[in-house]
C-alpha positions as CSV (number, residue, x, y, z in Angstrom):
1,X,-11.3,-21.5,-6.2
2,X,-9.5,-18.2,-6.8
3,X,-12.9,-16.1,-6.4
4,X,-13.4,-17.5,-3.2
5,X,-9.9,-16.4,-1.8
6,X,-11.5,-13.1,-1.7
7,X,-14.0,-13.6,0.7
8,X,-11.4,-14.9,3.5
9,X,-9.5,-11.7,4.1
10,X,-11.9,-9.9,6.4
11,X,-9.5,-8.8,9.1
12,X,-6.3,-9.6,7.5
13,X,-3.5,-6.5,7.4
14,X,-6.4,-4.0,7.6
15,X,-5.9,-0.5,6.9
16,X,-7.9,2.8,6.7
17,X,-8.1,6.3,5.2
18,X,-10.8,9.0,4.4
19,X,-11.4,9.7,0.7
20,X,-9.8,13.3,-0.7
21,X,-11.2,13.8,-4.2
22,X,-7.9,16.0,-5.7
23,X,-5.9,12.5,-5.7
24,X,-8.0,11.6,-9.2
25,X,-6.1,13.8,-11.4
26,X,-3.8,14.0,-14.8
27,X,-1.0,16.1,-15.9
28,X,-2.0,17.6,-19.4
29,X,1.5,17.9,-20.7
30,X,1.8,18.0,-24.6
31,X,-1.9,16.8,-24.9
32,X,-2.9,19.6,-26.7
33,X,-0.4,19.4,-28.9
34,X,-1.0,16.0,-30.1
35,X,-4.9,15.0,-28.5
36,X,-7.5,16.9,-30.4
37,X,-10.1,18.3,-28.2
38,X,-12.5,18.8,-31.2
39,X,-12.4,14.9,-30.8
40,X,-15.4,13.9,-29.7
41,X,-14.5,10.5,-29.5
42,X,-11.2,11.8,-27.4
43,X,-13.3,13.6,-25.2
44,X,-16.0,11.1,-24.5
45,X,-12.9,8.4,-23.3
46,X,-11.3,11.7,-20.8
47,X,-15.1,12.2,-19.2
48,X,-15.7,8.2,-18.6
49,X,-12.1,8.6,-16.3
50,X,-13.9,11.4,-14.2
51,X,-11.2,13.3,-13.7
52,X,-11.8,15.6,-10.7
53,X,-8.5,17.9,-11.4
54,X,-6.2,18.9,-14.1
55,X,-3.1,20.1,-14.6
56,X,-2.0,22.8,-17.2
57,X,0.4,23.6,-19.1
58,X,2.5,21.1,-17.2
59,X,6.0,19.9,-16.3
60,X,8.7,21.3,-18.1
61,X,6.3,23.5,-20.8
62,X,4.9,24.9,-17.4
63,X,8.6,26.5,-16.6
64,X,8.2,28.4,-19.9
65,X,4.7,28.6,-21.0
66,X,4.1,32.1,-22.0
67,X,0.0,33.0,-21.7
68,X,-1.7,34.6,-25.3
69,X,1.3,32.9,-27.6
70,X,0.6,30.5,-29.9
71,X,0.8,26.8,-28.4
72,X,2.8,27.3,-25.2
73,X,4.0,30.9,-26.5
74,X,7.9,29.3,-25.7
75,X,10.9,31.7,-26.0
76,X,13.6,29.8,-26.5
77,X,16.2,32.4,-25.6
78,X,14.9,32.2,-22.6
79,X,14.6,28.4,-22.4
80,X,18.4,27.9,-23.7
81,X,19.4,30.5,-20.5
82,X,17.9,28.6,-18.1
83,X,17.5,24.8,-19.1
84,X,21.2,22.6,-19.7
85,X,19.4,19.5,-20.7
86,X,17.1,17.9,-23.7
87,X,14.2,20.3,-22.8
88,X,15.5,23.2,-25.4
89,X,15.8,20.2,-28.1
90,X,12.0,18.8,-27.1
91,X,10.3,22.7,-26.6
92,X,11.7,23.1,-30.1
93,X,10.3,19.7,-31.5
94,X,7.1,20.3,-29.9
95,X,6.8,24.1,-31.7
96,X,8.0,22.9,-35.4
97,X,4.8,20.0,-34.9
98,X,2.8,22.8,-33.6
99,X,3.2,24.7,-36.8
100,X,2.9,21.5,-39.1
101,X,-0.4,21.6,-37.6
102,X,-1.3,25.4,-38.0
103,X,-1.9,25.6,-34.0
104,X,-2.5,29.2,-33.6
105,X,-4.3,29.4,-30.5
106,X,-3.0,29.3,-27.3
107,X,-3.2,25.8,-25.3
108,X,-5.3,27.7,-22.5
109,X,-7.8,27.4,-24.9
110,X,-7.9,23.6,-25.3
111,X,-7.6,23.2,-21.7
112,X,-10.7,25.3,-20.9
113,X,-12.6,22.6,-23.9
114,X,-11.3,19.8,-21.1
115,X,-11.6,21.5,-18.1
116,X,-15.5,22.5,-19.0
117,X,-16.1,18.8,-20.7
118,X,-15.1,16.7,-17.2
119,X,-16.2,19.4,-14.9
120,X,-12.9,19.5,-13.7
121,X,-10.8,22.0,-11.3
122,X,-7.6,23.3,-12.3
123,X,-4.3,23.3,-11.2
124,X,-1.5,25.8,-12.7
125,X,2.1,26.0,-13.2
126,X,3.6,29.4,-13.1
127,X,6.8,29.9,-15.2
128,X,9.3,31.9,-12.6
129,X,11.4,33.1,-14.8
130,X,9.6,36.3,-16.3
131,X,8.5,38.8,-14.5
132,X,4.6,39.8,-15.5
133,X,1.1,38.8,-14.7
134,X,0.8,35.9,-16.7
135,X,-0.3,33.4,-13.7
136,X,-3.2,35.9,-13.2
137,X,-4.3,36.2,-16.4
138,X,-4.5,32.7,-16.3
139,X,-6.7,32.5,-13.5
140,X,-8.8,35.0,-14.7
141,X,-9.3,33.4,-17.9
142,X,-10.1,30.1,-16.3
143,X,-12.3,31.6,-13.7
144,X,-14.6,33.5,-16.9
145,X,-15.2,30.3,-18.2
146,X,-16.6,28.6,-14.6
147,X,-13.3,27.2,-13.6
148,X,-12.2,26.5,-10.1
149,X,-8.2,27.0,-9.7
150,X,-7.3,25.3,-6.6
151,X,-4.0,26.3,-6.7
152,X,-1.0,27.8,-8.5
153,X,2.7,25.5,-8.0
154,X,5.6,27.9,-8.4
155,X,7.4,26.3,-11.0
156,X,8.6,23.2,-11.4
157,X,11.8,20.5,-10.9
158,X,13.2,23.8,-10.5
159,X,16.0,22.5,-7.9
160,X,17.2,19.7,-10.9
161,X,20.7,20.2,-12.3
162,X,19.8,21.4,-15.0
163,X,18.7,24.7,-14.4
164,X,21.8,24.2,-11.6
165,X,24.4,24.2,-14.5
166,X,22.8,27.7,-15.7
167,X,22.9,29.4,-12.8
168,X,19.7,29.0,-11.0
169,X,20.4,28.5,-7.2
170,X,17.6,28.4,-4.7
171,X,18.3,32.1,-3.7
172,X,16.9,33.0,-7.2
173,X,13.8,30.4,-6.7
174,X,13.0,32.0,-3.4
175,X,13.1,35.4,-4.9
176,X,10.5,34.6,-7.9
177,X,8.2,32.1,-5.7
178,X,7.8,35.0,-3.5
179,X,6.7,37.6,-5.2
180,X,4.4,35.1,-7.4
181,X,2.6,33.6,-4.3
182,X,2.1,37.0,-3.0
183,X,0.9,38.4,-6.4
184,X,-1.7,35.2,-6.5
185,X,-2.8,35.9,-2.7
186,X,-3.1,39.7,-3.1
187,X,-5.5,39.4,-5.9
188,X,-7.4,35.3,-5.7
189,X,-6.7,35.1,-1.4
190,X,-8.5,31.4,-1.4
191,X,-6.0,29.8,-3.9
192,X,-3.3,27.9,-2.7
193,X,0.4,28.1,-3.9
194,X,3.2,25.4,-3.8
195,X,6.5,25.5,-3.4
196,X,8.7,23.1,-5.4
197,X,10.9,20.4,-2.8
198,X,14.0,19.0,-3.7
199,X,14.4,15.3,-3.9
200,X,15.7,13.4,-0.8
201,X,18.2,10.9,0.1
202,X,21.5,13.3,-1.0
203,X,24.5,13.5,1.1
204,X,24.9,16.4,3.8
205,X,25.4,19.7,2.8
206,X,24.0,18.7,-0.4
207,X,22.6,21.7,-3.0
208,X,19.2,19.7,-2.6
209,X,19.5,19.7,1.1
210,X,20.0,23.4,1.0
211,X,17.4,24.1,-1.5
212,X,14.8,22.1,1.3
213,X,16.2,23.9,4.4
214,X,15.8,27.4,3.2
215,X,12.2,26.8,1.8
216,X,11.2,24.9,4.8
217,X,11.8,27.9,7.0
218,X,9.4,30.2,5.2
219,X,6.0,30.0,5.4
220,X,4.5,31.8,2.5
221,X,3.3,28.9,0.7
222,X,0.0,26.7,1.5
223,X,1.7,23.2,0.5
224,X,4.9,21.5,-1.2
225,X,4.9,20.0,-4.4
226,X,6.9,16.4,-5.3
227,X,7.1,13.8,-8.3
228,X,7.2,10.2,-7.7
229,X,8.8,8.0,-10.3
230,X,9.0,4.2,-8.8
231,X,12.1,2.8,-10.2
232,X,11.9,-0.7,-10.6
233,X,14.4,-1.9,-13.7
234,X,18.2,-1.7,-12.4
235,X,20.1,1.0,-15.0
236,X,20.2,4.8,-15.3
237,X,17.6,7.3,-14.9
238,X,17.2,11.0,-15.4
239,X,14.1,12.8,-14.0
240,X,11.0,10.0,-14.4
241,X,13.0,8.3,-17.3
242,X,14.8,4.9,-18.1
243,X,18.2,6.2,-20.0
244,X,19.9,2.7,-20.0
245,X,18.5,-0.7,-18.4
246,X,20.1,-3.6,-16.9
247,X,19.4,-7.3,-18.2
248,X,17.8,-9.5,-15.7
249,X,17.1,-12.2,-17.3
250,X,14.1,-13.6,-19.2
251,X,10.9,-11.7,-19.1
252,X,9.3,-13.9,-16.5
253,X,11.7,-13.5,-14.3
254,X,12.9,-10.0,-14.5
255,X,9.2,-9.1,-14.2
256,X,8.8,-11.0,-10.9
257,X,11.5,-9.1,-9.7
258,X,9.9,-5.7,-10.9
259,X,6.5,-6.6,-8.7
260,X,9.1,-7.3,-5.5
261,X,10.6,-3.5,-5.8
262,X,7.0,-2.3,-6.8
263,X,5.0,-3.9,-3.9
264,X,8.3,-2.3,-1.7
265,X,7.9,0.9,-3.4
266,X,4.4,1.0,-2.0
267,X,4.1,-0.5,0.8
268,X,7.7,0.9,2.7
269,X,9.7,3.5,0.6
270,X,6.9,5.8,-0.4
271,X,5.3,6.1,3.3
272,X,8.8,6.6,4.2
273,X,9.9,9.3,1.8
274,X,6.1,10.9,2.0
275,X,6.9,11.3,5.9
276,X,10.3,12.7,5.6
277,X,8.6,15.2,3.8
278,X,6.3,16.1,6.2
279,X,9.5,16.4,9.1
280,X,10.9,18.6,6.8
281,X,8.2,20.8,5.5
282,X,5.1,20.0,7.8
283,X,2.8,20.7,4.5
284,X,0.2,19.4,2.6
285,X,1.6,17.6,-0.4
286,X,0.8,17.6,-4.1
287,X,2.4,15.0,-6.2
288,X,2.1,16.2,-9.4
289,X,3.8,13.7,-11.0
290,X,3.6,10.0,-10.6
291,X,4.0,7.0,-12.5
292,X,6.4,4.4,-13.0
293,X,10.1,5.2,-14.3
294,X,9.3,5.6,-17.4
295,X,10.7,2.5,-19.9
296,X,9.5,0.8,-23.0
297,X,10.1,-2.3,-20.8
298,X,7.0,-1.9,-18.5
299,X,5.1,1.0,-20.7
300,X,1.4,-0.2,-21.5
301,X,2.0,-3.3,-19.6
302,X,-0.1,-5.2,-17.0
303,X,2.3,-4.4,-14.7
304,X,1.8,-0.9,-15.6
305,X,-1.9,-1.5,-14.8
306,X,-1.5,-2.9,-11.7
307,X,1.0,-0.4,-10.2
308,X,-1.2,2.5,-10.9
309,X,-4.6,0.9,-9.5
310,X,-2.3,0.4,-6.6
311,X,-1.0,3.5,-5.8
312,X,-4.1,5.2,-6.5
313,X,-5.8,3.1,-3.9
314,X,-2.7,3.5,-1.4
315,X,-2.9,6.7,-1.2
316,X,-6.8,7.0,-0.3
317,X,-6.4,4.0,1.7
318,X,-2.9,4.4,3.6
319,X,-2.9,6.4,6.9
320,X,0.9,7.4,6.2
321,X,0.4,9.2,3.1
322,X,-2.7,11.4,4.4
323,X,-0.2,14.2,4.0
324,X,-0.7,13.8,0.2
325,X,-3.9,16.0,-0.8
326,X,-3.7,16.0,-4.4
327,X,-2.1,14.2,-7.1
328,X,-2.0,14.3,-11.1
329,X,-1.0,11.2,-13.1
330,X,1.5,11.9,-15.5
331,X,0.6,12.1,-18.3
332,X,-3.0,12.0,-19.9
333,X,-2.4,12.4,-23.8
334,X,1.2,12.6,-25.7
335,X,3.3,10.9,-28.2
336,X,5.2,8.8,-25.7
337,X,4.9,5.0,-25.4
338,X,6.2,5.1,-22.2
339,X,3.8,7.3,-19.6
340,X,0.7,8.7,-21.4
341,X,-2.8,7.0,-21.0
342,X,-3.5,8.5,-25.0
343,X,-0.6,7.9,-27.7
344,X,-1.0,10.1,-30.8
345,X,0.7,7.5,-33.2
346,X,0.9,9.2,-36.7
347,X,-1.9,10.9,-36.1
348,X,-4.4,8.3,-35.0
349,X,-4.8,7.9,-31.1
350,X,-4.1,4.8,-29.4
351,X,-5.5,4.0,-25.6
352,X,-2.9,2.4,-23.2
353,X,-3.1,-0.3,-20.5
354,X,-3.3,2.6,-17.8
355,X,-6.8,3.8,-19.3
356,X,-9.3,1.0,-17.9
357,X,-7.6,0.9,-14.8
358,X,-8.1,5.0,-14.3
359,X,-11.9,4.1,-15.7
360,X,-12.6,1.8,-12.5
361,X,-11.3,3.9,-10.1
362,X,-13.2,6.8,-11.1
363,X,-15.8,4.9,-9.9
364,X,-14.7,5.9,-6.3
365,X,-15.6,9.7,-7.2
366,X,-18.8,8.6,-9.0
367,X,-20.1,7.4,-5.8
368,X,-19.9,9.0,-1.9
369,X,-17.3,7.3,-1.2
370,X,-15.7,8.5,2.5
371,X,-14.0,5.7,3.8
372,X,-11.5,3.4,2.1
373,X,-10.0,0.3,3.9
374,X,-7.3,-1.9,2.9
375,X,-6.9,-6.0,3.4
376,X,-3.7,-7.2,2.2
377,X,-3.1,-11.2,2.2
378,X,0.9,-12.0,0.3
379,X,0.1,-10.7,-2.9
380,X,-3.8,-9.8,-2.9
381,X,-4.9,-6.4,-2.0
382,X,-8.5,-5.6,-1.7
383,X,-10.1,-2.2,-1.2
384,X,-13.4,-2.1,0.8
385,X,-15.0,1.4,-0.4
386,X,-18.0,2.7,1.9
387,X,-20.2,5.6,2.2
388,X,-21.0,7.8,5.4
389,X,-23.6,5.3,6.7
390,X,-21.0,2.1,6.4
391,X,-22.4,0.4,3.4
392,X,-20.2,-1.4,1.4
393,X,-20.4,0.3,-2.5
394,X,-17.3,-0.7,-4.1
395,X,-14.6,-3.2,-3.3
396,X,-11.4,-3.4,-5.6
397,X,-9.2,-6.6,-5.7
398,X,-5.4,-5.7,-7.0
399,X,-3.8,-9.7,-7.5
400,X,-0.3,-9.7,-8.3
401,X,0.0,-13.2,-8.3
402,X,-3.1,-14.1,-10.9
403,X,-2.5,-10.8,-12.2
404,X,-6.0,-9.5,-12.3
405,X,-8.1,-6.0,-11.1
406,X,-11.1,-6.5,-10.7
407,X,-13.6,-3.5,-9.8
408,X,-17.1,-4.9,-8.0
409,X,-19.9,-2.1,-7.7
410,X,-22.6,-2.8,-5.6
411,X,-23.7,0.6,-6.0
412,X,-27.4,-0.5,-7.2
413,X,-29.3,-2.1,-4.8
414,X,-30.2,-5.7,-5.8
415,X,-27.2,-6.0,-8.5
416,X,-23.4,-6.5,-8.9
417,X,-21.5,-4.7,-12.1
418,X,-17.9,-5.8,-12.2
419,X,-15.1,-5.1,-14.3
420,X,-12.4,-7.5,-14.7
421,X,-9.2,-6.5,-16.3
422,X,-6.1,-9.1,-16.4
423,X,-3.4,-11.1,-18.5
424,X,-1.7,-14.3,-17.9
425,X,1.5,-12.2,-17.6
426,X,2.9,-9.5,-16.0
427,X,4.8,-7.9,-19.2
428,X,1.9,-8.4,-21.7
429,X,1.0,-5.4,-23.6
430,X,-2.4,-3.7,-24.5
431,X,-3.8,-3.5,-27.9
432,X,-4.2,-0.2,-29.5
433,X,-7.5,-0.4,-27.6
434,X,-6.2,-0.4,-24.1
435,X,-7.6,-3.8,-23.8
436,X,-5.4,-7.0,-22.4
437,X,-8.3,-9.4,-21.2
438,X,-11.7,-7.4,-20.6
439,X,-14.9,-8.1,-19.0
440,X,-17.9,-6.2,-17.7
441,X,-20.2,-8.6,-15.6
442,X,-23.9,-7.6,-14.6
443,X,-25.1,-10.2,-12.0
C-alpha cells in the first residue's frame, strides 16, 4: 500500500531546478590525518560517492595551513595570536597524532592521491594571515598533477569571535582578502575567489553586520562563501557544534520534533536566509559547510540520512536557492562521531549512516541529469531526475514518516535498479558498516 503512494503525487507541490554539478562535494578536513589514502579499500568507498569537488585543507586547518610543512605545516605562534578558542588545543592534538604516525609529507600530497582517484576539482582555502605565495604554490602544484582549481575562498569563519577577541576586525580581513584575490587573478585570471560572509540575524550595528556591509560594497571577489549548520536539538551551540542539549523527552518524541524543525529548516529558513544573502551580496554562493549541528544525539542516525538526502536534493531541486553554486559536505573522513561520513576509530575506519545516502545521489552526476523537479505530499518528498530530452532516469523518494530513501534508476532501458535504505526509527544508528536496513533491487 505504501509503494503505491508514490505513484499519486504527479502534480502535487511541484517544484523545479537545473542540475549544477559543484553542489556534490566534501570538505577534507583532518582526513588525511586519520584516512589513509594508501587504502585501497578507503579509496574504492570515496570514488563509488563520485565526488565531483573537493575541499582542501579545510575549515579551521585552512586559516593556518602552511604549504611544504609537514602535515598542515601549523605554527602555533601564529595560531595562539590569532585564534581565542579550542582551535590552538585541537591544531596541537592533530600535530602530536601526526607525529605518532611519522607523517612527514605535506597533506597536499594526499589530497592530490584523492583529487586524481575521483577525478575531482579542487577547491582551496588560503590562510590570510601570512604574507607569501603559498595559495599559488598551491595551485601550481595541483594544476602539475591535472587538477582543476575552481576557486580559492579567502579564509575562513574569519568574522567569528574568536579571531574578534584577538584583534582581527574586518578592516584587517579586507586588507589580506585583497591582495590574495588580486595575487590569484594576476597570475590563474579564470579562478574564482570568495569572500567569507558573516552570519545573519544579529542586531543593528552589529560587528557581523558591519563585517557584511563593507564586503558587500566591494567587488573584487567572484562569489561569497557561508556554512549551514541546521539546529534542531534546543541547547547551546558554538560554530556547527552541540555544547550542551536540552531533554525533550523520550527518544520518539524528541525525534519527531527534530524532523518538524528539519523539514522547517528546509523548506522556509534556509530559502529565507540563502536570499537574504543574495540582497546583501548579489553573489554566487558557496556553502562550504553543511550538515546538521553537530551532536552525538542525531550523529550516524537515520535522521542524519534523511536530512542530507534532502538538502542535497533541495538545493538542485529548489528555485530559491539557485544562488548556491557549489557546496562541500562537511566532513568526508575524521575521528569525530558526530559529522564525518569515515570515522578513524583506533585506527580501523568505520562508515557512517551519511555514506549510502551520498552513494545514491551520486547517481545524479553519473547520469545527464539537467532537470530536477520536486513533489512534496505531508511528509513524502520525491525527486523526478530527467535528462535534456525529458526522460525520466532517476526518481528519489525521501519519506519521513516510514522513514525510508529510496533511489530508483531507470537509467537502462528495459530495467529498474533501486536502493532502498531505511529503519523503523528516526534515531537508530548505523553499524560500523554504514548499513541500517539495506537493499539493492534489480527488476
Amino acid at each position: 500500500m505504501r509503494l503505491l503512494l508514490f505513484f499519486f503525487l504527479f502534480g502535487l507541490n511541484s517544484i523545479a531546478q537545473e542540475v549544477r554539478e559543484h553542489v556534490l562535494g566534501f570538505a577534507t578536513s583532518n582526513t588525511f590525518t586519520y584516512c589513509d589514502v594508501n587504502d585501497s579499500s578507503f579509496i574504492d568507498k570515496v570514488k563509488k560517492l563520485n565526488p565531483k569537488v573537493l575541499r582542501f585543507p579545510g575549515g579551521a586547518v585552512g586559516n593556518f595551513y602552511h604549504f611544504g610543512g609537514k602535515g598542515y605545516g601549523f605554527d602555533f605562534e601564529e595560531i595562539d595570536n590569532y585564534h581565542s578558542g579550542k582551535f590552538p588545543k585541537r591544531s596541537r592534538g592533530l600535530e602530536n597524532y601526526r607525529r605518532r604516525k611519522n607523517q612527514e609529507h605535506d597533506y597536499i600530497e594526499d589530497f592530490i592521491v584523492l583529487a586524481k582517484a575521483t577525478n575531482s576539482k579542487a577547491i582551496l582555502v588560503a590562510n590570510m594571515f601570512v604574507n607569501n605565495d603559498d595559495i599559488l604554490k598551491m595551485i601550481e602544484k595541483l594544476h602539475e598533477n591535472d587538477i582543476d582549481v575552481i576557486g580559492v575562498e579567502l579564509g575562513t569563519e574569519l568574522s567569528n569571535r574568536s579571531y574578534y577577541k584577538n584583534g582581527y576586525t574586518i578592516d584587517d580581513y579586507l586588507y589580506s582578502a585583497k591582495a590574495v584575490s588580486a595575487k590569484v587573478k594576476l597570475q590563474y585570471p579564470d579562478i574564482k575567489t570568495a569572500i567569507v560572509a558573516a552570519p545573519l540575524g544579529k542586531r543593528i550595528g552589529h560587528r557581523h553586520n558591519v563585517w557584511n556591509s563593507k564586503l558587500a560594497a566591494e567587488d573584487f571577489y567572484d562569489a561569497i562563501v557561508i556554512h549551514s549548520y541546521s539546529k534542531v536539538i534546543k541547547g547551546d551551540d558554538e560554530y556547527g557544534q552541540m555544547i550542551s542539549e536540552e531533554n525533550e523527552g523520550g527518544k520518539q518524541k524528541a525525534f519527531e520534533l527534530y524532523k518538524d524543525r528539519a523539514l522547517k529548516y528546509l523548506e522556509d529558513d534556509y530559502p529565507k536566509e540563502v536570499q537574504e544573502y543574495v540582497n546583501i551580496f548579489d553573489k554566487p554562493i558557496w556553502v562550504t559547510e553543511w550538515n546538521l549541528q553537530m551532536s552525538k544525539t542525531t550523529a550516524n542516525t537515520l535522521f542524519q540520512s534523511l536530512f542530507v538526502s534532502q538538502y542535497v536534493l533541495e538545493v538542485l531541486s529548489n528555485p530559491e536557492l539557485a544562488a548556491i553554486e557549489l557546496t562541500t559536505y562537511h566532513n568526508l573522513g575524521g575521528r569525530d562521531f558526530t559529522g564525518s561520513i569515515f570515522r578513524n576509530e583506533k585506527d580501523t575506519i568505520h562508515i557512517q549512516s551519511t555514506y549510502y545516502p551520498f552513494l545514491m545521489l551520486g547517481k545524479i552526476f553519473e547520469n545527464d541529469v539537467v532537470r530536477i523537479e520536486r513533489i512534496k505530499n505531508k511528509e513524502l518528498f520525491e525527486y523526478q531526475c530527467f535528462d535534456i530530452v525529458n526522460n525520466q532516469i532517476l526518481n528519489y523518494k525521501i519519506d519521513w514518516k516510514f522513514k525510508v530513501i529510496i533511489c530508483d534508476d531507470f537509467s537502462e532501458k528495459g530495467s529498474v535498479a533501486s536502493i532502498k535504505y531505511e529503519s523503523p526509527n528516526l534515531f537508530d544508528k548505523a553499524d560500523v558498516k554504514g548499513q541500517l536496513q539495506l537493499e539493492f533491487i534489480i527488476d
